[in-house]
N, C-alpha and C positions, 0 to 999 in steps of 0.2 A: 455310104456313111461318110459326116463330114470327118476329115482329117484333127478337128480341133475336140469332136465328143471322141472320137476313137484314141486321142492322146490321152484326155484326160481320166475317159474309163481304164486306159493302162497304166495309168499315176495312180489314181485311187484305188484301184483294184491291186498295184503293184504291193503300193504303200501298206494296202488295210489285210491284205494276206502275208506278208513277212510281219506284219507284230499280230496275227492269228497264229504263227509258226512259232513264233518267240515264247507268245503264251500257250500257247498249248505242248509246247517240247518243256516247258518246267515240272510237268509232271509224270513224263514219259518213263525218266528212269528215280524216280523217288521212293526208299522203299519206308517199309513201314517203322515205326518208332519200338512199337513191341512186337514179338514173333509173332506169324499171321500162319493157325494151323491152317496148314492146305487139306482140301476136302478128302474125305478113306478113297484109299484106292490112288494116289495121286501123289509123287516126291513135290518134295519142296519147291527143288530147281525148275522142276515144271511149270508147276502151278505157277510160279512168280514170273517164268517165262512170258507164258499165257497170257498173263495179267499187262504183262511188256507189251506186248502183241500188240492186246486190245487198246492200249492204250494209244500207241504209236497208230494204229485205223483214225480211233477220236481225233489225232492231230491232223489225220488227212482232210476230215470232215468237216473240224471247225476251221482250219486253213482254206479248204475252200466254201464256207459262208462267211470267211470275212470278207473273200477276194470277191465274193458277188456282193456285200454288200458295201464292199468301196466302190463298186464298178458303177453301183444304183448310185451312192450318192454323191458321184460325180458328177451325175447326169442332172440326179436334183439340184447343186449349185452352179452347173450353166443353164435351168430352165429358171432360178431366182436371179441370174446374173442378167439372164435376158428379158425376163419379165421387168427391170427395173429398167431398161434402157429405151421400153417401149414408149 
């Protein structure tokens, strides 16, 4: 692999996963505006634990499709940088 796609898939992929992190950790710990009854059988604390949880996975998830989709379109703006120089 050249040295020059392999930087830029790590700029773009760097880049587009920390603001995938950034956006996705705004809603990791945000609770609700009015009381949110937790399901019978289930405290509070839990439930909203839980809900933490699940949330904080989605950050893993959208954290990494943003970092593949910077990695992709780094790749697309050295295949338009080099299609222009041909």
């Amino acid at each position: 692999m050249n040295a020059v796609l392999l930087g830029v898939m790590a700029l773009g992929g760097g880049l587009a996963g920390w603001w995938g992190w950034h956006r996705a950790t705004k809603t990791v710990y945000r609770r609700a505006v009015y009381r949110i009854d937790p399901p019978p059988g289930r405290a509070r604390h839990e439930y909203e634990r839980s809900i933490c949880r699940r949330r904080k996975v989605m950050r893993m998830v959208v954290t990494f499709l943003y970092t593949l989709t910077g990695a992709l379109g780094g790749i697309v703006i050295l295949m338009v940088i080099a299609s222009q120089h041909r």
